[in-house]
C-alpha angles and dihedrals in degrees: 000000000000135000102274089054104053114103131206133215114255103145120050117205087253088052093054092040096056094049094046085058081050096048108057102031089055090050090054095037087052087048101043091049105035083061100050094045089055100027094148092067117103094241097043084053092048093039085045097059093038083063087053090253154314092297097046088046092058082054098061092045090055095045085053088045092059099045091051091054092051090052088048088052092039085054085051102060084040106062091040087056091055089041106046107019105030086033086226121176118258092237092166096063111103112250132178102270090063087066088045092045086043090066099037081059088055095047092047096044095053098045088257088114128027086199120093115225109255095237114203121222091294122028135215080264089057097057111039079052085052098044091043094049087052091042087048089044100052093037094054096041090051092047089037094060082055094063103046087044109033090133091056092036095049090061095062097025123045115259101255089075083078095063102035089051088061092051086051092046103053102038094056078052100063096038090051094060092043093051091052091048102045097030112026088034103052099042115042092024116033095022095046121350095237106197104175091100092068101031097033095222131096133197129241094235100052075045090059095046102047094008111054111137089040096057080048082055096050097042087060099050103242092140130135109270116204109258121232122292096237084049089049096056107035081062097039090049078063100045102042090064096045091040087050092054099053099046086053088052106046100044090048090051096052096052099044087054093051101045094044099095144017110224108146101113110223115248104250109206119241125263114260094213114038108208131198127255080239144020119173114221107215124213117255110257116260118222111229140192110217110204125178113250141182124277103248119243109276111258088238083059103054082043086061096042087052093043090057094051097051097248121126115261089231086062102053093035078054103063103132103296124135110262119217105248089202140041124285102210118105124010087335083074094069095083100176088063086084107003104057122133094254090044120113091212114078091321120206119240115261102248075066096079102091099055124092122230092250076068108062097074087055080078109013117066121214111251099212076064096071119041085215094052118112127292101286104254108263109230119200108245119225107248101194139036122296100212134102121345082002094065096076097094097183097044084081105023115039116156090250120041086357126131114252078358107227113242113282083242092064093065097093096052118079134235099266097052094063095088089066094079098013130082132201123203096037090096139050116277126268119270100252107252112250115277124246110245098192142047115273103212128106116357094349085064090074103077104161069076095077099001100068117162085230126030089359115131102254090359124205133261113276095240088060090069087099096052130094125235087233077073105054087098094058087086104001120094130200123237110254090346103273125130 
């Protein structure tokens, strides 16, 4: 064998065992949350239904999860064991010479140097893709554990931690995948297909091109020697217990924090027919046979017929007519607005239909007139403004589902026409409605989510159940205007 064919250990079978395990948790849990950060996309909803659905996706990116934070805690024990125990060097911490051999690449990358840099057994590269993959690591499975726990996190942290560790989340996420792409990729796969990490061993001339201090090392026999087997154990007789202990705890820990709480909220199909909040329901048209018919005797005319026979003008006004329980000035003096034959409220006989309004008092009297007439009609008085959103009467109080519903006669008026009975600025004002504390745009737009009616955080009134959610900004107002 000669010399440009011998090969040096650089992988041990821990070490390709474990990034096996890397590699291919951090490749499904990339897949499994890409797609649900972007899950409008085509390909995250093709990709979506050819993992049987949004739940049994969640499921693959925590078992991945899982496995990603094992292979963390397994690292862990691992590079204990070679420090403590084996007294192996930290080659992976950063030193001096890796800023000095950062700018001798650049030099001899852009034409400035015609000398390589002699790299050692792990370069400045090395290191930044190690570090970054720890740094990634600890930062995902921290705002990981947020997200599978906001409710119990949310009880020591404000609530704001939930949102911002989403942001986090996903956007390490993202950075992650494109590093790996653009950097790990490129250069031990499409540069130079480096292949040490899966068979463990590397040559001396690939030593020689990327290595080089290191096979200078080696040639001169400044390797790690084993140390002695007493040595060894009675090391080792102090590391197993406290190694033990950390994996147990760890791995108690992890499952405990995973399993504490059920969050996921379960995906609710969609409706197949959309209704609206209200939908009048208009009377059947009556048909009518209009007849001409004779104006009735002016009231002054039957007082003075009652005067001349010596009976009391109350009496005969009386006569059996329907009195008006309310004043007739202003809009209140346009009775066919709500009296008319085909009306549901207090409707005129048909025979009515050819008189004016200017009419109606030639027959009716007003009851504010006489002290023994009936009780004056009460009115509900508007509470609140009647401009704008708050114009829409029937939006909040339809007959059916509606708050403070309106009387089953009243479906046939419209909107405009509620100020003619009803008031505004009689009554206290309306309590405001609660303000929103949160945008309202993407996945936060969607408030039946939290506000449930029942079980919600901070759930709804009861009387809200036949709104949209289109309409929560009808009353609701948001906190300084932005969405």
């Amino acid at each position: 064998m000669s010399d440009r064919t011998q090969h040096f250990v650089r992988f041990l079978v821990s070490d390709r065992v474990l990034h096996l395990l890397l590699l291919t948790s951090f490749s499904m849990l990339a897949l499994t949350g890409l797609v649900q950060k972007y899950a409008d996309a085509g390909i995250s909803i093709a990709l979506i239904r050819v993992m049987g659905g949004i739940e049994q996706t969640r499921v693959f990116h925590h078992t991945f999860a899982v496995i990603l934070i094992l292979t963390s805690i397994a690292h862990a024990v691992q590079v204990g064991y070679r420090v403590f125990v084996q007294r192996k060097s930290m080659s992976m911490l950063p030193t001096l010479s890796d800023i000095t051999d950062f700018f001798t690449a650049i030099k001899y990358n852009v034409g400035l140097s015609k000398q390589r840099p002699h790299f050692p057994r792990f370069n400045f590269m090395e290191k930044i893709e190690y570090w970054a993959v720890v740094w990634g690591t600890v930062l995902m499975t921290i705002t990981g554990y947020v997200l599978w726990n906001p409710i119990l996190i949310t009880q020591y942290l404000p609530g704001e931690v939930v949102p911002a560790a989403k942001i986090a989340h996903g956007l390490e996420a993202v950075l992650a995948v494109l590093s790996i792409i653009t950097w790990h990729v490129y250069y031990v796969h499409v540069k130079i297909f480096n292949k040490s990490i899966f068979t463990g061993k590397i040559s001396e001339e690939e030593m020689e091109e990327d290595h080089p201090k290191e096979l200078e090392r080696i040639r001169q026999g400044k390797v790690w020697k084993p140390v002695e087997p007493e040595v060894r154990y009675s090391r080792l007789k102090l590391y197993a217990p406290l190694a033990t202990l950390f994996v147990l705890v760890s791995v108690l820990a992890t499952w405990r924090w995973l399993t504490a709480e059920t969050t996921a909220i379960t995906t609710v199909p969609r409706a197949a027919i959309e209704e609206q909040a209200y939908q009048p329901v208009l009377p059947t048209p009556r048909a009518v046979r209009l007849e001409v018919t004779p104006q009735p005797t002016p009231l002054r005319v039957l007082h003075i017929a009652s005067d001349a026979s010596g009976e009391e003008s109350g009496e005969t006004a009386a006569g059996g007519l329907a009195q008006i329980p309310h004043p007739v000035d202003g809009a209140y003096s346009q009775c066919q607005t709500c009296h008319a034959s085909t009306s549901a409220m207090r409707p005129a006989p048909a025979n009515h239909d050819a008189f004016t309004n200017q009419q109606c008092t030639t027959c009716h009297a007003v009851a504010a007139a006489s002290p023994d007439a009936a009780v004056a009609m009460i009115i509900p008085t508007i509470q609140h403004r009647v401009s704008d959103d708050w114009a829409q009467c029937s939006v909040c109080h339809a007959v059916e589902g509606g708050m403070r519903p309106m009387p089953t006669d009243h479906t046939v008026f419209q909107e405009t026409q509620c100020l003619t009975c009803h008031r505004t600025g009689d009554a206290p004002a309306m309590l405001p409605a609660s303000t929103i504390r949160h945008r309202i745009t993407g996945d936060w737009a969607q408030c039946s989510l939290c506000h449930a009616i029942e079980g919600g955080m901070r759930p709804m009134l009861a009387d809200h159940a036949s709104f949209q959610e289109t309409e929560c900004l009808t009353c609701h107002r948001l906190e300084g205007g932005d969405q």
